[in-house]
Structure formats: structure tokens, C-alpha cells
VEXDOMI-408737 format. One record per residue (C-alpha): residue number from 0; residue in one letter; x, y, z. Coordinates in Angstrom, 2 decimals, padded with zeros to 5 digits. Each point is the difference from the previous one (the first is absolute). Layout:
N
[rec NUM "A" [X Y Z]]
...
***
This chain:
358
[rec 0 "X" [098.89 040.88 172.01]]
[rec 1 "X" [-001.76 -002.31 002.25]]
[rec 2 "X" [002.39 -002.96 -000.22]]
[rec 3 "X" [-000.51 -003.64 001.91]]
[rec 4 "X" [003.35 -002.70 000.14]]
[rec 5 "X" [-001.13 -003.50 000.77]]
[rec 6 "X" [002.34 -002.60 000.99]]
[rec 7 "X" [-000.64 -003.29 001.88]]
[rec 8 "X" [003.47 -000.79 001.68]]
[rec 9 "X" [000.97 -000.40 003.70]]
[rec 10 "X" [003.41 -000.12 -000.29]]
[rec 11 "X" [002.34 002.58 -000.94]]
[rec 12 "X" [001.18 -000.53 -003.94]]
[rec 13 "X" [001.40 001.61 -002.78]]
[rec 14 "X" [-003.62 000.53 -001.26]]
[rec 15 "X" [-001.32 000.95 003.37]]
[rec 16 "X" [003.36 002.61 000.21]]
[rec 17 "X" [-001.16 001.48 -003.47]]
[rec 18 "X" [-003.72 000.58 001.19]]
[rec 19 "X" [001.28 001.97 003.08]]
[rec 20 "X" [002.20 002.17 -002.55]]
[rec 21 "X" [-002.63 000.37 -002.67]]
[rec 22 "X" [-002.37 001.31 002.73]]
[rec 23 "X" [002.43 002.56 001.14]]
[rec 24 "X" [001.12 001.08 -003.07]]
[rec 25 "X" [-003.44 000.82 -001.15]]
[rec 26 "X" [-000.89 001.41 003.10]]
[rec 27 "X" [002.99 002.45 -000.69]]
[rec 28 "X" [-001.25 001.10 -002.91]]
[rec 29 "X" [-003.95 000.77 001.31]]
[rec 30 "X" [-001.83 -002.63 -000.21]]
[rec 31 "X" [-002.01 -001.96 002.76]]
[rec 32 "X" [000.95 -002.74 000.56]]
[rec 33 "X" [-001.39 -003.07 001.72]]
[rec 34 "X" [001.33 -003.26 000.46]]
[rec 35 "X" [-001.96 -003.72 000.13]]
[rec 36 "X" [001.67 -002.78 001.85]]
[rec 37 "X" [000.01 -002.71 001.92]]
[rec 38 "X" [-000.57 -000.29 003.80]]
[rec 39 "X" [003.08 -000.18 001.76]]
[rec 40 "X" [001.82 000.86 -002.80]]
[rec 41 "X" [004.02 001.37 000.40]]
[rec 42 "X" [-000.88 002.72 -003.14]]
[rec 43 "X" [-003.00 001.00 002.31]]
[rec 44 "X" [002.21 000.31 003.07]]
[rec 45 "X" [002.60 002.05 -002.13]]
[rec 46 "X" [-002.26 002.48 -001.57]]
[rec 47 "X" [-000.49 001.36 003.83]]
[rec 48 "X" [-003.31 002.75 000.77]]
[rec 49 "X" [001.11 003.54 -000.64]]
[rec 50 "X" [001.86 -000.16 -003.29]]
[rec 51 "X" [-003.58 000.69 -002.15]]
[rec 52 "X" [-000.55 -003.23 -001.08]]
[rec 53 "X" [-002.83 -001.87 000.71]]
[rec 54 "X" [000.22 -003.72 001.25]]
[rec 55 "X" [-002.79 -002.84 -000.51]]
[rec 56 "X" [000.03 -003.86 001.33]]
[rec 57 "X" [-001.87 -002.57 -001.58]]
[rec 58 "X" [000.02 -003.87 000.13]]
[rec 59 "X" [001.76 -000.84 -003.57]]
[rec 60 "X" [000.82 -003.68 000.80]]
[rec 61 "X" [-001.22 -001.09 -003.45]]
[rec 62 "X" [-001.41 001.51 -002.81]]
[rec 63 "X" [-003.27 -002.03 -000.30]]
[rec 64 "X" [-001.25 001.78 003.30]]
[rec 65 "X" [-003.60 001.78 -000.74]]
[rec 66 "X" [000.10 001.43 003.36]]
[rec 67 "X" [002.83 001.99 -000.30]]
[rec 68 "X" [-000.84 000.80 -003.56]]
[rec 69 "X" [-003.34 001.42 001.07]]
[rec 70 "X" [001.63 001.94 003.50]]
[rec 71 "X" [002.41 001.52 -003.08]]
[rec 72 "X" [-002.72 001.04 -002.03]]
[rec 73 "X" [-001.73 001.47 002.65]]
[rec 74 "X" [003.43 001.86 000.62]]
[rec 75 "X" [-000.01 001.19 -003.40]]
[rec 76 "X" [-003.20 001.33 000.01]]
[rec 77 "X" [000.77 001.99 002.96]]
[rec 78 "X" [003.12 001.90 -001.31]]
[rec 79 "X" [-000.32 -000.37 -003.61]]
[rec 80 "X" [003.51 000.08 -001.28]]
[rec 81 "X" [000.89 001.52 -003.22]]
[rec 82 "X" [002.88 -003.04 -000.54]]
[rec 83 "X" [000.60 -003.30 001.27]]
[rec 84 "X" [003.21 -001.73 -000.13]]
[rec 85 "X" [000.85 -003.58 001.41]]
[rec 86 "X" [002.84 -001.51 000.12]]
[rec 87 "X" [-000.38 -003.18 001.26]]
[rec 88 "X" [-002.26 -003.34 -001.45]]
[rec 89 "X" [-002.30 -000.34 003.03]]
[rec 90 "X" [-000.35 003.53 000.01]]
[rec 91 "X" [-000.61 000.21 -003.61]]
[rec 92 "X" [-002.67 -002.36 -000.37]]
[rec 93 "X" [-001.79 001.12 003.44]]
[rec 94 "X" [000.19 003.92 -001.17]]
[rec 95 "X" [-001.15 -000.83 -003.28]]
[rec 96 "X" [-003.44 -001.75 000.38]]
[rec 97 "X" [-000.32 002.95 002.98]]
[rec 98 "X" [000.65 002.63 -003.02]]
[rec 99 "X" [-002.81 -001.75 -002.07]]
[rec 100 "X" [-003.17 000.58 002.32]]
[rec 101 "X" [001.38 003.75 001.31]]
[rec 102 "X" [000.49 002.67 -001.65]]
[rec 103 "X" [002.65 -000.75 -002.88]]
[rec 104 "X" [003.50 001.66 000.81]]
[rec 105 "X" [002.49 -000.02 -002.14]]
[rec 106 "X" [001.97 -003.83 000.32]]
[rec 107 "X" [003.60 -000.53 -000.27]]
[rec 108 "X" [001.96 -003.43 000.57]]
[rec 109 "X" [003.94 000.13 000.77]]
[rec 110 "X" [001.45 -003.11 -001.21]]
[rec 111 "X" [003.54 -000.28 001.29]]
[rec 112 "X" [000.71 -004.03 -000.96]]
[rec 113 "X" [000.97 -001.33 -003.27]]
[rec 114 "X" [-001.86 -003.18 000.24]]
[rec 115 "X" [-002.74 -000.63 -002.39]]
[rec 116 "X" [-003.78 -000.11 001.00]]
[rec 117 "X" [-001.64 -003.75 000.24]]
[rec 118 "X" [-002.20 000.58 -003.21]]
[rec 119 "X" [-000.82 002.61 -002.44]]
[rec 120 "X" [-003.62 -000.16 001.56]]
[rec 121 "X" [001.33 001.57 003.54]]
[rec 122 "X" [002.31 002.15 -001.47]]
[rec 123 "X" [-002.88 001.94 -002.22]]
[rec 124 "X" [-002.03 000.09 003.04]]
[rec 125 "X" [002.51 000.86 002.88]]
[rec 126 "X" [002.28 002.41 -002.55]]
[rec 127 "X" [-002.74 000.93 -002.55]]
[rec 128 "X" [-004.25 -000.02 000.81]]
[rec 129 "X" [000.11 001.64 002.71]]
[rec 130 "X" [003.44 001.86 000.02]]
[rec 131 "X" [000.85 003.54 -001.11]]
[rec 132 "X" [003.72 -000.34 -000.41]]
[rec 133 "X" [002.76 -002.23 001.07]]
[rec 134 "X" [002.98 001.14 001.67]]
[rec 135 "X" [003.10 -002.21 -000.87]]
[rec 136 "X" [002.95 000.68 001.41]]
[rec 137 "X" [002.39 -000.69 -002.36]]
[rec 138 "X" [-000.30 -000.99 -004.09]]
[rec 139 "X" [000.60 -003.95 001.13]]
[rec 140 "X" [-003.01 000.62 002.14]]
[rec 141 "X" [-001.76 001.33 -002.77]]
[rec 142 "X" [000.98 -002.84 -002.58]]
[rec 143 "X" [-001.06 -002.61 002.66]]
[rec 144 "X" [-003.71 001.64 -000.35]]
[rec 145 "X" [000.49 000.56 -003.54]]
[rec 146 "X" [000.28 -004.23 -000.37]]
[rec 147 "X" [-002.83 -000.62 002.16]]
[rec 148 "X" [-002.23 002.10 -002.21]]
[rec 149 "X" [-000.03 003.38 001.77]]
[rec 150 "X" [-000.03 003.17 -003.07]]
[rec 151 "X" [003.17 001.60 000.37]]
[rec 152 "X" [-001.56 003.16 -000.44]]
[rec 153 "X" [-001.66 -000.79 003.33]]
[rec 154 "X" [002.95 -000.18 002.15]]
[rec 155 "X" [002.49 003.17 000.54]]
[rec 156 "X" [003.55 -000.34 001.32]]
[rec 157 "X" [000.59 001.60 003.51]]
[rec 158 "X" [002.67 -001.86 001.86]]
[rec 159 "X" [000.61 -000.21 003.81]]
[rec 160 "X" [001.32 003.16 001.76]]
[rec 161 "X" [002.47 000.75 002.48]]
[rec 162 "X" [000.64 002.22 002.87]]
[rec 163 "X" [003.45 001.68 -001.12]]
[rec 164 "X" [000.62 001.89 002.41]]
[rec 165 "X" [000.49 -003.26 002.39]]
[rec 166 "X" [002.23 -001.48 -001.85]]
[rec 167 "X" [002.50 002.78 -000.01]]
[rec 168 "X" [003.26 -000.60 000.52]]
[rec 169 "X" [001.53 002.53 001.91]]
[rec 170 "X" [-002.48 -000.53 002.49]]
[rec 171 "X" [000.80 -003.51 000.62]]
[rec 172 "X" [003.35 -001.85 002.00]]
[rec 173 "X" [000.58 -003.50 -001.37]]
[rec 174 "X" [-000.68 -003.12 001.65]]
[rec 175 "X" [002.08 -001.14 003.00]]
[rec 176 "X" [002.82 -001.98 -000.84]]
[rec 177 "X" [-000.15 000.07 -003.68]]
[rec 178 "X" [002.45 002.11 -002.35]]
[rec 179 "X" [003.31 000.53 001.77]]
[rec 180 "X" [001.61 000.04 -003.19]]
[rec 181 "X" [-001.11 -003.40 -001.32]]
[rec 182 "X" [-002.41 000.76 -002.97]]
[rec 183 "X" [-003.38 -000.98 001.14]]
[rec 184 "X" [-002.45 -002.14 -002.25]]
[rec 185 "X" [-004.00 -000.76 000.37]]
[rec 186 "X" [-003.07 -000.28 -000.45]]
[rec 187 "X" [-003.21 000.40 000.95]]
[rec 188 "X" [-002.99 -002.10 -000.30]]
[rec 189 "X" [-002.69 -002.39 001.24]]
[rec 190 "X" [001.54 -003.94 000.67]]
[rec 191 "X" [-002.32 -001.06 -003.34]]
[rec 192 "X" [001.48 -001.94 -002.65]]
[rec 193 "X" [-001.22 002.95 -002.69]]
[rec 194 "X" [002.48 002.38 002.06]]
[rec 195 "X" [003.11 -001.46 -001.67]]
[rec 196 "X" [001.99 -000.33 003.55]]
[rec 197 "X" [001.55 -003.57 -001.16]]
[rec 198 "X" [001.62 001.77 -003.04]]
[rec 199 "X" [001.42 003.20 002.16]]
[rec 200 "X" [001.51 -003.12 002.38]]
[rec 201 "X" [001.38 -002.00 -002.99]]
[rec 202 "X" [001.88 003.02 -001.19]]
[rec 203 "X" [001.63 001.04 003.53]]
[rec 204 "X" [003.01 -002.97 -000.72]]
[rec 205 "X" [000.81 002.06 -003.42]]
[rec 206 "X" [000.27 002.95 001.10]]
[rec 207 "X" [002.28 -000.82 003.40]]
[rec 208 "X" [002.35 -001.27 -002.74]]
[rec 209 "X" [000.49 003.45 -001.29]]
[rec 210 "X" [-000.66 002.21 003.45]]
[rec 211 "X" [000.43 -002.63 003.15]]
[rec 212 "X" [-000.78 002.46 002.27]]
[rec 213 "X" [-003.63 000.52 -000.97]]
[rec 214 "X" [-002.50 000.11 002.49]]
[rec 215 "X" [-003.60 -001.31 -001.02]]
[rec 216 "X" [-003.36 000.94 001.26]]
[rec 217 "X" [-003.59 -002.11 -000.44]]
[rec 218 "X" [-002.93 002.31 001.85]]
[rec 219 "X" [-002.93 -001.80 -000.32]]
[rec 220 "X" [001.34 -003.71 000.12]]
[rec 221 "X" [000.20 -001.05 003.79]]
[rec 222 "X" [003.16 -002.36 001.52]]
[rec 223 "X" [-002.25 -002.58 000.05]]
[rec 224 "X" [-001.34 -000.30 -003.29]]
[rec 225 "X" [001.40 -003.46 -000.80]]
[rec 226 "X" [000.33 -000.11 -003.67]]
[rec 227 "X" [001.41 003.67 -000.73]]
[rec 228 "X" [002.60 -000.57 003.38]]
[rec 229 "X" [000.59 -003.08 -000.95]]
[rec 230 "X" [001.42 000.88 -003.86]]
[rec 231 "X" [002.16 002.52 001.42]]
[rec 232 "X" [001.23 -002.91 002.14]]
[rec 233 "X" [000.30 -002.37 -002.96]]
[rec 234 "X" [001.62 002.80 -001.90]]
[rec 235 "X" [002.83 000.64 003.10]]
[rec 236 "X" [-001.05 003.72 000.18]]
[rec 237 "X" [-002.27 000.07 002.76]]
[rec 238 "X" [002.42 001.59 002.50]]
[rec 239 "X" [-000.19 002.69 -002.43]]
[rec 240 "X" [-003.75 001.28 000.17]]
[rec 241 "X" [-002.07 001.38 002.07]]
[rec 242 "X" [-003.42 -001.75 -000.20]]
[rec 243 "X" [-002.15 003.41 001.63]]
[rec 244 "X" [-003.40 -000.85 -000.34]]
[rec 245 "X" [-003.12 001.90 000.06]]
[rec 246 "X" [001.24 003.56 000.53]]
[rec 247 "X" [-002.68 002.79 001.41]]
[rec 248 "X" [002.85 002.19 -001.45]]
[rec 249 "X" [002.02 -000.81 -003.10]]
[rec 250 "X" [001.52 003.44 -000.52]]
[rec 251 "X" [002.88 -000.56 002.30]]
[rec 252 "X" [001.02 -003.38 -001.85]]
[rec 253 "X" [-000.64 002.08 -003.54]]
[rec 254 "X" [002.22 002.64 000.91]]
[rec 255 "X" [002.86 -002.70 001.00]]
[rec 256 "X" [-000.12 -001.70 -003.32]]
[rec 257 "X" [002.77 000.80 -002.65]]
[rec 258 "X" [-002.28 -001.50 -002.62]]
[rec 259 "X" [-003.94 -001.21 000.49]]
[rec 260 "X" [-001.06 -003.24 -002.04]]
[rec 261 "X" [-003.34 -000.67 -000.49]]
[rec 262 "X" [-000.46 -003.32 -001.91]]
[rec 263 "X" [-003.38 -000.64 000.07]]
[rec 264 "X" [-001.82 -002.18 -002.58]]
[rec 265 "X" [-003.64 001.82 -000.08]]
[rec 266 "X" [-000.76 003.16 001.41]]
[rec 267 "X" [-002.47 002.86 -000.93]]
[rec 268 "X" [001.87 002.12 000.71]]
[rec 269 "X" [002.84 -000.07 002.68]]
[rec 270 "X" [-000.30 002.54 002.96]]
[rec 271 "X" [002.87 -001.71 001.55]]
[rec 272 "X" [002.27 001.03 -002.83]]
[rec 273 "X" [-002.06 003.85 -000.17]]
[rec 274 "X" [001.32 000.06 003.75]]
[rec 275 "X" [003.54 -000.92 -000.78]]
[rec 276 "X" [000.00 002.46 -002.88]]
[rec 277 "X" [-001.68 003.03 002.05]]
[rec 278 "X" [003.00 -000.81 002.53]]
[rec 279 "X" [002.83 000.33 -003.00]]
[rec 280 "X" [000.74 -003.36 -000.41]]
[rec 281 "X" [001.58 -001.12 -003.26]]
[rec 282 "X" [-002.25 -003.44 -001.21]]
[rec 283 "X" [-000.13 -003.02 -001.55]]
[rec 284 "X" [-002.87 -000.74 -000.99]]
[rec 285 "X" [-001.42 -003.31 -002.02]]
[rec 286 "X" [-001.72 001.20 -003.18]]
[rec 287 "X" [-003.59 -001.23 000.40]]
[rec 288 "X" [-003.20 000.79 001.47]]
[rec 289 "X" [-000.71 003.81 000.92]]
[rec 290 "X" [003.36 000.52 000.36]]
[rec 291 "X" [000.37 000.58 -003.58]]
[rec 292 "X" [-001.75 003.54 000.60]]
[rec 293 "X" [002.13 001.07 002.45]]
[rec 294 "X" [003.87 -000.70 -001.29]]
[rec 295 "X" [001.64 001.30 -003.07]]
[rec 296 "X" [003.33 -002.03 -000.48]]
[rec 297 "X" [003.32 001.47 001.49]]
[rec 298 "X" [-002.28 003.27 000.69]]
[rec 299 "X" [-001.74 -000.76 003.17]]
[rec 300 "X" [000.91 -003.67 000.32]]
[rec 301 "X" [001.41 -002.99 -001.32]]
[rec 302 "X" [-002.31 -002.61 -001.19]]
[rec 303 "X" [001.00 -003.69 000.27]]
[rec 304 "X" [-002.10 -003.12 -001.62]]
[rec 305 "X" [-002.08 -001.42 002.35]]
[rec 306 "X" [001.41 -003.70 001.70]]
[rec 307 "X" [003.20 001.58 -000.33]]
[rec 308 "X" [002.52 -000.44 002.79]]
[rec 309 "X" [002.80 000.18 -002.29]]
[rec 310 "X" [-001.65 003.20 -001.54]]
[rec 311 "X" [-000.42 000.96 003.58]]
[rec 312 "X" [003.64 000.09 000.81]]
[rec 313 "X" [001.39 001.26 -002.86]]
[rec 314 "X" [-002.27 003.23 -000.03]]
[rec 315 "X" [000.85 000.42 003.71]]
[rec 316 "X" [003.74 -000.43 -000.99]]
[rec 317 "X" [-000.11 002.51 -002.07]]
[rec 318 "X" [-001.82 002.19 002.01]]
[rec 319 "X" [002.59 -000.37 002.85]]
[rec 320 "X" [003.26 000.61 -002.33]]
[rec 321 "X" [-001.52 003.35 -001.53]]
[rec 322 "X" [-000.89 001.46 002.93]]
[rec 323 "X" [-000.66 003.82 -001.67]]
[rec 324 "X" [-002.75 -001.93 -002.58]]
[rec 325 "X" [-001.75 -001.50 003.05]]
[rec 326 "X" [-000.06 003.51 001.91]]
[rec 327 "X" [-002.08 001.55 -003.35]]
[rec 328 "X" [-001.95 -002.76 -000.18]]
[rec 329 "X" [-001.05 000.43 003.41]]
[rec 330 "X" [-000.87 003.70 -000.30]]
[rec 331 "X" [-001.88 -000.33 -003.07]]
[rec 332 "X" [-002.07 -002.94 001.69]]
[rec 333 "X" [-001.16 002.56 002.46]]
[rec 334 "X" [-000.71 002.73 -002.75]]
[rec 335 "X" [-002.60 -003.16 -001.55]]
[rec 336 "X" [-001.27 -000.41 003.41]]
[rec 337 "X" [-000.85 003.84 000.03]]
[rec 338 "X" [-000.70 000.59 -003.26]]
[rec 339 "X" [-002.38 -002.97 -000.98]]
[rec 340 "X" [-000.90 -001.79 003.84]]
[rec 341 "X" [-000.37 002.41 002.83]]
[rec 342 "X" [-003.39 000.39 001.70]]
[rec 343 "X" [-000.61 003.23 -001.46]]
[rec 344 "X" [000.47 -001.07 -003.65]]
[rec 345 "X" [-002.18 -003.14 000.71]]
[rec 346 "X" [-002.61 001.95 001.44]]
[rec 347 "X" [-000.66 002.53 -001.99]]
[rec 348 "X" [000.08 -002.87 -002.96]]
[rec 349 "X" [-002.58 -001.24 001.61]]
[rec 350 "X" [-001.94 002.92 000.86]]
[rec 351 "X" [-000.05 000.60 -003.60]]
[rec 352 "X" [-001.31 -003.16 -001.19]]
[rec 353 "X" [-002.82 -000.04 002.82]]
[rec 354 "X" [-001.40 003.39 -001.06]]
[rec 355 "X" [000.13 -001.05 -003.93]]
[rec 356 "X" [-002.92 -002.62 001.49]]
[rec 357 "X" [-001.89 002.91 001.43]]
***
């Protein structure tokens, strides 16, 4: 197949991440590939010349721009793609309209948010009219469309992927200064309230009453983020963790963690948590969002209510005082990872679903 990802980000994202594995994966497996993006765009500068995929710059500022539209239907017309899958809303809408006045490839939306859609009207034109499938990445995902007015039969399930074989274990030392014999507890996570970091903080004073040596770790919160320093300062535990901020690299702070929390309030899907669990981390996990389709209870993880500090610490408790149960739930995390989330499962998931359009 002739196959065409569109996505309108400059930065580098979890979305942006899953469009440079996506185009890889099906690449892998025979396919050509191409790739639509923004100029000056970090997936652009990732996806370097040489590695058989092609790269394509456009202006996708905003999505009511007719003169990118008709560059991008004069773009389609040229190379005539057999699919066409965006993954971003500027993208979507500019790729769409371009689709309409070419010749018609096949049109797939990813959806990765479980927000609904401002009004049924938009959602049966951006999801529906003039959309061959939607890809949502997890059943919450789905549900969200389902509410706005998108047919469920219209929208399959393939969730987020993830490159196993770098998070591996073995091939990875632990980050300087942590461990030593101290059990080691994080998380990992934008500094948004809907990331949960407030209730990992709360529950750091409960558990020191039960193991005062632990060692806590916060990548993705900076020392300078006021409020979420400031309650571990309230709280008297702030000597105890390690605000790390934006990490290029979280693998070395995953592999240093005795037990992973990941207490966010809404999430698609969680590729945080996929990354922790590819690495053999045992989890706690709060029940909700995609989440849900990725944890089976005392399996793979332990789920906690969501808001739950005290839930929070008494799941990590437990985790820490049965340290064989944590071990197994760590290596069957990593058997999910592989068995349900790697790149090659993903891909050829979607593969599949992009021919059945043909």
C-alpha cells in the first residue's frame, strides 16, 4: 500500500512519537510510506533522509487555510495514495477538504483524547461525511465518540504502540543516585492537573510511616513548579523527592523505581505507564480512562480509585512488603507490553484495517 500520515505538530509529543513509530512499523512490513508535516517540525527532523520514508512540509498553522488545502490537494493528486491517516486536528481538517477535490484515498482519523467533540454537527462531519474509519486508541476514546454521535461501528480500537526493545531492562543502568537500597518510588508525567501528581505527593507522608527510608521521584514536574513543590513543602516531605523534570530519557529513572505510580485522572491511554511496564515495573495504576484496557487487577498491576492518595499509599505499601508479588507483576507487565503494545503488533493492526478500506 501507498500509505500518507498527516500530523500538524512542531513539537515533539506523545502523538508526534506515535506517528514516527507507526511510519516505521509499516514501513517494516512493505509498505511506502510517506509522511505530511509541518515545517520545522522535530517529527520531520527525526524521521532523517535514508530510512525510506518520505518527508513533506506544509504551513498547517490553522485549519481554515485554503492555501495549504489546495498545495495538499495538488500533493495528492501527484502521488495518489491508497490511505490517508491524520493524526492531528489541523491536519485533519486541512487533509480532508484536500481528499475531497483529488482523487479519493482511503481516510482514516486517529483520535487519541477522550474529550467530547463541540456538537454532534462537527463530529458527523469531521468523524463521519467524509471519514472512512476512526482510529481510537483505547475503548474510553471510543465511548467519548460514541456520546458525541459518532456510529460505533465506525470507529475500531488500535491503541498506541511501543518500541520494546528500548525499554529493555537489561540494557539499561539506573539513574544516578537513586536506589542504593532505599526502595525507589515515581512517576512520570506532564505538570497538568489531569496527571494526578498532587495525589502521588499527598501519599509520600503515609508511606514514610511504614518505610522511612523511601526515596521519591517526580520526572516531569520541575523544582520550580510552585504549587506541586510547594505541597511537598506543606506536607514536610520535600527533602524526600526528587522533582526531575522534563526528561529526554525516562528509562534510567524507570529502571530505579521499586514501584511506578501513575495517578492520572484522564488519559487515552497512558504511554507513560506502557513505558514503565515494557521496563518491568510493577504499577499502580488509577482505574479510569484507557487505562482500564491495559491492567487486569493483581495480574499486571494494581489499580487504585482515582483522587486517591490514601489508595495510593496503601497499594504501594503493599507492593513494597511483598516484594516476590511485585517482581511477577513486573514481568507480566512486560509480557502485555509485548503481547498487546509493541510496534509490530500495532502495525500490523493497522495494516490490516487500512487494506480492509482498499
Amino acid at each position: 500500500m501507498k500509505i500518507l500520515l498527516a500530523t500538524s505538530s512542531t513539537g515533539w509529543s506523545g502523538g508526534q512519537h506515535q506517528v514516527y513509530l507507526l511510519a516505521k512499523g509499516l514501513r517494516d512490513r512493505g509498505n511506502t510510506v510517506s509522511v505530511v508535516t509541518s515545517h520545522n517540525s522535530e517529527l520531520g527532523k527525526r524521521l532523517v533522509p535514508g530510512e525510506g520514508i518520505d518527508v513533506h512540509s506544509f504551513r498547517m498553522n490553522k485549519e481554515a487555510d485554503i492555501f495549504t488545502m489546495m498545495r495538499m490537494a495538488g500533493f495528492l493528486r501527484r502521488n495518489r495514495f491508497d490511505i490517508i491517516n491524520v493524526h492531528r486536528p489541523t491536519a485533519h481538517t486541512i487533509a480532508m477538504v484536500a481528499n475531497m477535490v483529488s482523487p479519493h484515498a482511503g481516510f482514516v482519523v486517529t483520535r487519541r483524547v477522550p474529550y467530547g467533540i463541540p456538537s454532534r454537527i462537527s463530529a458527523k462531519i469531521k468523524y463521519e461525511w467524509f471519514v472512512d474509519r476512526v482510529v481510537a486508541i483505547s475503548n474510553d476514546v471510543k465511548q467519548s465518540l460514541v456520546k458525541t454521535g459518532v456510529r460505533e461501528s465506525h470507529i475500531t480500537v488500535i491503541p498506541d504502540a511501543i518500541d520494546v526493545q528500548h525499554y529493555n531492562p537489561p540494557d539499561i543502568l539506573p539513574a544516578p543516585g537513586l536506589g542504593k537500597g532505599r526502595p525507589v518510588i515515581g512517576t512520570v508525567g506532564n505538570a497538568n492537573k489531569q496527571k494526578g501528581h498532587s495525589y502521588f505527593i499527598t501519599a509520600i507522608p503515609s508511606i514514610l510511616k511504614k518505610y522511612p527510608g523511601a526515596v521519591f521521584v517526580d520526572v516531569g514536574v520541575h523544582e520550580k513548579d510552585r504549587e506541586l513543590v510547594g505541597l511537598a513543602e506543606e506536607l514536610g516531605v520535600r527533602d524526600r523527592i526528587i522533582f526531575a523534570g522534563f526528561q529526554q530519557d525516562v528509562r534510567p529513572y524507570l529502571k530505579a523505581m521499586d514501584v511506578f505510580v501513575f495517578p492520572s485522572l484522564v488519559e487515552g491511554l497512558g504511554t507513560s505507564l506502557l513505558e514503565a511496564m515494557s521496563m518491568q515495573r510493577p504499577v499502580v495504576v488509577s482505574r479510569t480512562g484507557g487505562m482500564v484496557d491495559i491492567i487486569e487487577q493483581n495480574k499486571n498491576g494494581v489499580f487504585v480509585q482515582p483522587s486517591s492518595a490514601r489508595d495510593i499509599a496503601d497499594a504501594v505499601c503493599g507492593l513494597l512488603g511483598d516484594t516476590s508479588h511485585a517482581v511477577e507483576l513486573g514481568i507480566q507487565a512486560r509480557k502485555t507490553v509485548e503481547q498487546a503494545f509493541s510496534v509490530e503488533v500495532v502495525s500490523k493492526q493497522t495494516e490490516e484495517l487500512f487494506r480492509s478500506l482498499l
